[in-house]
C-alpha positions in Angstrom: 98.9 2.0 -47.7 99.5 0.1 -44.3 103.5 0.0 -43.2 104.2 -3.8 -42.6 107.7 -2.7 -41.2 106.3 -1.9 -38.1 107.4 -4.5 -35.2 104.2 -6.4 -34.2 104.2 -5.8 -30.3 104.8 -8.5 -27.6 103.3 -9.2 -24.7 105.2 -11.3 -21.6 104.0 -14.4 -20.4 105.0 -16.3 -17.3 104.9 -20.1 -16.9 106.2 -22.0 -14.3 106.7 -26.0 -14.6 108.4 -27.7 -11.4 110.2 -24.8 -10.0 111.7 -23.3 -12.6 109.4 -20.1 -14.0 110.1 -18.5 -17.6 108.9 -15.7 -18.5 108.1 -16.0 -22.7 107.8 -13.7 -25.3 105.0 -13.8 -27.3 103.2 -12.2 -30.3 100.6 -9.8 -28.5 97.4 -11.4 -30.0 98.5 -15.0 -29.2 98.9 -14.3 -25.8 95.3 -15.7 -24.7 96.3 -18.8 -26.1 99.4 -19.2 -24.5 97.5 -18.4 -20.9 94.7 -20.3 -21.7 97.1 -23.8 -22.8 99.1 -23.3 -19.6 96.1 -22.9 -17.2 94.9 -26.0 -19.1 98.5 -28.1 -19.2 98.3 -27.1 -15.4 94.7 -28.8 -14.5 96.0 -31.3 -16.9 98.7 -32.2 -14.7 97.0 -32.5 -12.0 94.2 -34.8 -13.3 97.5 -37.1 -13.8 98.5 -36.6 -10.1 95.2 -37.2 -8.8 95.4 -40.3 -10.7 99.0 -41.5 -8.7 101.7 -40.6 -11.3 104.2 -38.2 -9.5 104.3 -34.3 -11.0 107.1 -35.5 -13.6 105.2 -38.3 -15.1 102.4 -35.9 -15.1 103.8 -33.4 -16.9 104.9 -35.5 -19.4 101.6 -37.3 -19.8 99.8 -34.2 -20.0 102.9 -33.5 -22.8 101.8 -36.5 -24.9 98.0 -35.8 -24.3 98.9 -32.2 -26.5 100.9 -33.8 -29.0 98.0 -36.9 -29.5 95.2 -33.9 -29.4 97.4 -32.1 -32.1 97.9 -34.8 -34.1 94.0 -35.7 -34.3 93.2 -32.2 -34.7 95.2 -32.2 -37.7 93.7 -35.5 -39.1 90.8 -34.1 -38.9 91.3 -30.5 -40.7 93.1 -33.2 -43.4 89.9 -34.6 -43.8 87.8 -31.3 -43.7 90.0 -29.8 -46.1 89.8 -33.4 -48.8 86.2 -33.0 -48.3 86.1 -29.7 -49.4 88.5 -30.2 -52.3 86.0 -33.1 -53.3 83.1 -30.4 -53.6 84.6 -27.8 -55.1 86.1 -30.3 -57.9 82.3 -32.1 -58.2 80.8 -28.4 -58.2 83.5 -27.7 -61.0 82.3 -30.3 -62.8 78.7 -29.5 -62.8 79.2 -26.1 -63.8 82.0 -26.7 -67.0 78.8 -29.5 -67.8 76.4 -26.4 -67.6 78.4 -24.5 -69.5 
């Protein structure tokens, strides 16, 4: 039997914005994914800048780009998952009309 008490281990991630730097806590096996969004956020930013906003606009265009790209992300696992619903309920059906 596997001990679930045991603290999960952390790893330490550092992102800076501006000039302020913080350096995060994170669960171990996310920590790719917090690298990877902020090298991302970063080149994100800096489509923005290249674009003429200044590096506060940017950031918080590159802010609203996430939270859009989130949001359709989700739409669209709302649809996979009603799709999926739909064929297990029609595949349901076909079996209970087997039976």
């Amino acid at each position: 039997m596997m001990d679930n008490s045991r603290p999960k281990p952390y790893a330490t991630v550092f992102i800076k914005i501006l000039d302020k730097g913080f350096n995060i806590s994170v669960p171990a096996e996310h920590e790719v994914f917090y690298r990877d969004a902020y090298e991302v956020f970063l080149h994100k930013i800096k489509i923005h800048e290249a674009k003429g906003y200044s590096q506060l606009e940017g950031i918080a265009l590159t802010s609203i780009d996430c939270l859009v790209a989130l949001q359709k992300s989700q739409d669209q696992l709302n649809k996979l998952l009603s799709a999926l619903e739909d064929q297990v309920d029609e595949l349901d059906s076909t079996i209970m009309d087997a039976l």
